[in-house]
N, C-alpha and C positions, 0 to 999 in steps of 0.2 A: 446447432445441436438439436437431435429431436427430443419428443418428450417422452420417447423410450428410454433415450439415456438420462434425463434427467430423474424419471422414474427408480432407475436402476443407480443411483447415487455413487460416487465415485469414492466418496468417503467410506462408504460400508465395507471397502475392500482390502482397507487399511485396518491392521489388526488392533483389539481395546489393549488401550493403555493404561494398567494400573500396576505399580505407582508409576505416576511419571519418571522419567528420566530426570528430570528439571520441574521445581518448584516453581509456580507462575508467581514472582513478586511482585511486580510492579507495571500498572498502567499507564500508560501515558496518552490520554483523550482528549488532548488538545487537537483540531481539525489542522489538516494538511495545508503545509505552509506558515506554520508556526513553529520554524524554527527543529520541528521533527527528528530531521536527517542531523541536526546538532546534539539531539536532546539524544538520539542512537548513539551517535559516535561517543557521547563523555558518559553515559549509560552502560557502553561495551567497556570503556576504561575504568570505569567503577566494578568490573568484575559479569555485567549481569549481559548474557546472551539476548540480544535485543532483535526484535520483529520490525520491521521497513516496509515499506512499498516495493522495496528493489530485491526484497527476498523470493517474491513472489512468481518468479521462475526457475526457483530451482528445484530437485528431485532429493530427498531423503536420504533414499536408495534408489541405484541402477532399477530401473525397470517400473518404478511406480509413476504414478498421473505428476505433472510439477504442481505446485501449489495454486497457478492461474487456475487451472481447473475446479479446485477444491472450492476457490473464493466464489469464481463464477457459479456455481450451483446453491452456493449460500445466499448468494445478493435474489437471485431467481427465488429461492424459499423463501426469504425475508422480504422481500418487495412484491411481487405479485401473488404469494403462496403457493408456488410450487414448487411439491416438493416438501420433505420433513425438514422446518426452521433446525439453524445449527445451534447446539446447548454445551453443557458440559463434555459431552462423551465426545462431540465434532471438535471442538476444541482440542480437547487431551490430543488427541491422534494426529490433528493440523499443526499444532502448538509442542507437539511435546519436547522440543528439544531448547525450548526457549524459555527464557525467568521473567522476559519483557517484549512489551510493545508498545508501540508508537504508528504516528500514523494509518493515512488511508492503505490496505481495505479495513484494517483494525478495527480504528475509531468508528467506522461504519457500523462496528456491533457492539456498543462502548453498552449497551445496557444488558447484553447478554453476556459481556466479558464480567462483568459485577458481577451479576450475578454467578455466574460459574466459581470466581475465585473472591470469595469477599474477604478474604484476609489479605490480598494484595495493595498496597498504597498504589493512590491512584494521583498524580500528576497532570494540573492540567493547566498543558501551554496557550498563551494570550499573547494577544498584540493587537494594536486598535484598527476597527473592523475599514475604513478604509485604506490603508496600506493592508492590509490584509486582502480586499477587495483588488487591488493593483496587482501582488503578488499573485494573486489567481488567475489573471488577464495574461502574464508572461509564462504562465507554468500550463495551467488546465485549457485554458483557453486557448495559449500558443501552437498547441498540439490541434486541438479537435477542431480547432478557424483555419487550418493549413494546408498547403495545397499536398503535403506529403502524405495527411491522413487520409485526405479521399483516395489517394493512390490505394493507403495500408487499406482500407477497408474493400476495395476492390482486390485486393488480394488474397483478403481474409477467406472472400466464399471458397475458394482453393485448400487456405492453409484453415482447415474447421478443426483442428487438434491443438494448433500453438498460439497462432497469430488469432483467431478470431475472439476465442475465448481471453486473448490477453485483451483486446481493444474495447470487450465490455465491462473487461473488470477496471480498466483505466479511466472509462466513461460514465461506470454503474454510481460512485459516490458523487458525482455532478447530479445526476439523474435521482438519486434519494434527496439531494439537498434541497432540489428547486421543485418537487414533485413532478418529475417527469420533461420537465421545460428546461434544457440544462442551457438554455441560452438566457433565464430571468436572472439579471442580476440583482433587483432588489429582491427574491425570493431567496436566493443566497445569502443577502445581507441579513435578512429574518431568518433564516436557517441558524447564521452565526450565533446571533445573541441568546436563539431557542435554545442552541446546544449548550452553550457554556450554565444559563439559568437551570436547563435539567439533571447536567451534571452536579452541581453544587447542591440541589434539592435531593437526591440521590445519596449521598454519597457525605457521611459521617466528617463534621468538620476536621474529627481528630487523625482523619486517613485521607486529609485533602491537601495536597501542595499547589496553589494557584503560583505561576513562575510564567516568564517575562524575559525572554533571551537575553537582555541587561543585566540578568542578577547572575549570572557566570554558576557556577558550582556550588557558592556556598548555602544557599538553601535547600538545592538537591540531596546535598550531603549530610548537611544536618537532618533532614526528613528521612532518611534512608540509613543514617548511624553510619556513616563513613566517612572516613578521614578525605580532606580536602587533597585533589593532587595539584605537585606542584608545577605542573604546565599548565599553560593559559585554556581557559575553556574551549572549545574545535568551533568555533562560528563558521560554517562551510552552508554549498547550495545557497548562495544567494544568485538573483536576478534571471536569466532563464536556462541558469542550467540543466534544469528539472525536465523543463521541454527539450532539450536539445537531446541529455541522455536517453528520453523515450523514441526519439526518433530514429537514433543510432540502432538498437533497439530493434525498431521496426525493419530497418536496412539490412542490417546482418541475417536475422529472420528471412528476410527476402533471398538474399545471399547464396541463403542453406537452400530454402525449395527450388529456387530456380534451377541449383546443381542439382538436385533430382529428375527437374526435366530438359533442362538443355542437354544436347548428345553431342555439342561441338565444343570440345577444349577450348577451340579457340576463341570461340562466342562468350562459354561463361569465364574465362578468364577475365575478357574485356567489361563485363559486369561486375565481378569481385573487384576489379583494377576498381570502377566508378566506386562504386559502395565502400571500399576502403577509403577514398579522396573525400567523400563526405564523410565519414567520420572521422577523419584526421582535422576536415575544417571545423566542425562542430563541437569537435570534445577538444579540442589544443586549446 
């Protein structure tokens, strides 16, 4: 992306939101890989429209930017300063159909999300910071150490609208965590403990749920005034399937532009045919 477009914000194009559509209730600022994508799924079963990482390409409405773009020009404003930092107003208009969030690129703005909504209870997921460290090695790491990535990012300079802007937003909160080193593992391990100690300093004990994928539902519930449901809490995404669905991901993406420039049926057939077989092996 040039720094015309960044200049020219993508966000600005998107009409102000007041009132929201959706109340922003509840944060959940525990760092990715804590359990997240579980803490979504019994969050969406509590009622509350929940924010993901896997939301992050989808479109609003036909015809507007998907949301990779929105995040990408935020991580750029927020880490090197270019560009207007995202506040309340970038929020409202990114966010607006949502009551919660979770996870990376979120939690990457967990002190502007405060502040934007400070009536919202803020939820923060834990787990001990080396198996934490391990889970990162099969998820964040599994992707960007692979020989699939170098492929994606050489495809990227091509795809500069979907694929490139998704592969920084994928890499940008490695890249905040480690200052820039997104190969220091003990700079992450110091990232962890910094993050959880600023949020608790932040953040009014009586609007704080510290929670522990062990403790299932019922502290969720009680913190949030909801009745307990009666199915077993969604424990899901464990071990690398984190990695695997970003590469599917990446392949399908491939998929799409290739049929834009191959001119032989028969050729992109024989490529869909591949890219189907890996994700059939990847995601079964």
């Amino acid at each position: 992306m040039t720094m015309a477009t960044l200049e020219r914000r993508a966000i600005d194009e998107l009409p102000n939101v007041s009132p929201r559509p959706k109340e922003m209730q509840v944060l959940c600022l525990g760092l990715s890989r804590t359990a997240t994508m579980s803490m979504h799924s019994a969050l969406e079963r509590l009622g509350y429209k929940t924010y993901h990482f896997k939301e992050i390409s989808q479109r609003d409405i036909p015809g507007e930017p998907s949301h990779v773009k929105f995040w990408y020009e935020a991580f750029i404003a927020k880490k090197y300063g270019r560009g207007k930092p995202y506040g309340k107003e970038e929020f409202d208009k990114l966010l607006r159909n949502y009551s919660a969030v979770t996870d990376a690129p979120c939690v990457c703005f967990s002190d502007e999300l405060i502040e934007a909504y400070p009536d919202a209870k803020v939820i923060l997921s834990n787990r001990d910071v080396d198996k934490w460290l391990a889970s990162m090695e099969t998820a964040f790491y599994a992707i960007l150490e692979s020989n699939d990535y170098k492929w994606f990012r050489a495809l990227a300079a091509i795809d500069t609208e979907a694929l490139a802007p998704y592969i920084e937003v994928l890499r940008m909160p490695l890249r905040m965590w480690t200052h820039d080193d997104w190969t220091d593992r003990e700079a992450l391990r110091k990232t962890f403990h910094d993050h959880y100690a600023h949020i608790r300093e932040i953040v009014p004990k009586e609007n704080l749920l510290e929670w522990v994928p062990q403790d299932g539902y019922e502290p969720i519930c009680t913190f949030l005034g909801k009745p307990v449901p009666e199915e077993p809490f969604p424990y899901i995404n464990k071990g690398d399937s984190a990695a695997e669905m970003h590469k599917a991901i990446g392949y399908i993406r491939a998929v799409i532009l290739l049929g834009q420039y191959l001119k032989k049926p028969v050729l992109f057939g024989a490529v869909s045919l591949g890219a189907w077989w890996y994700m059939r092996r990847v995601l079964k």
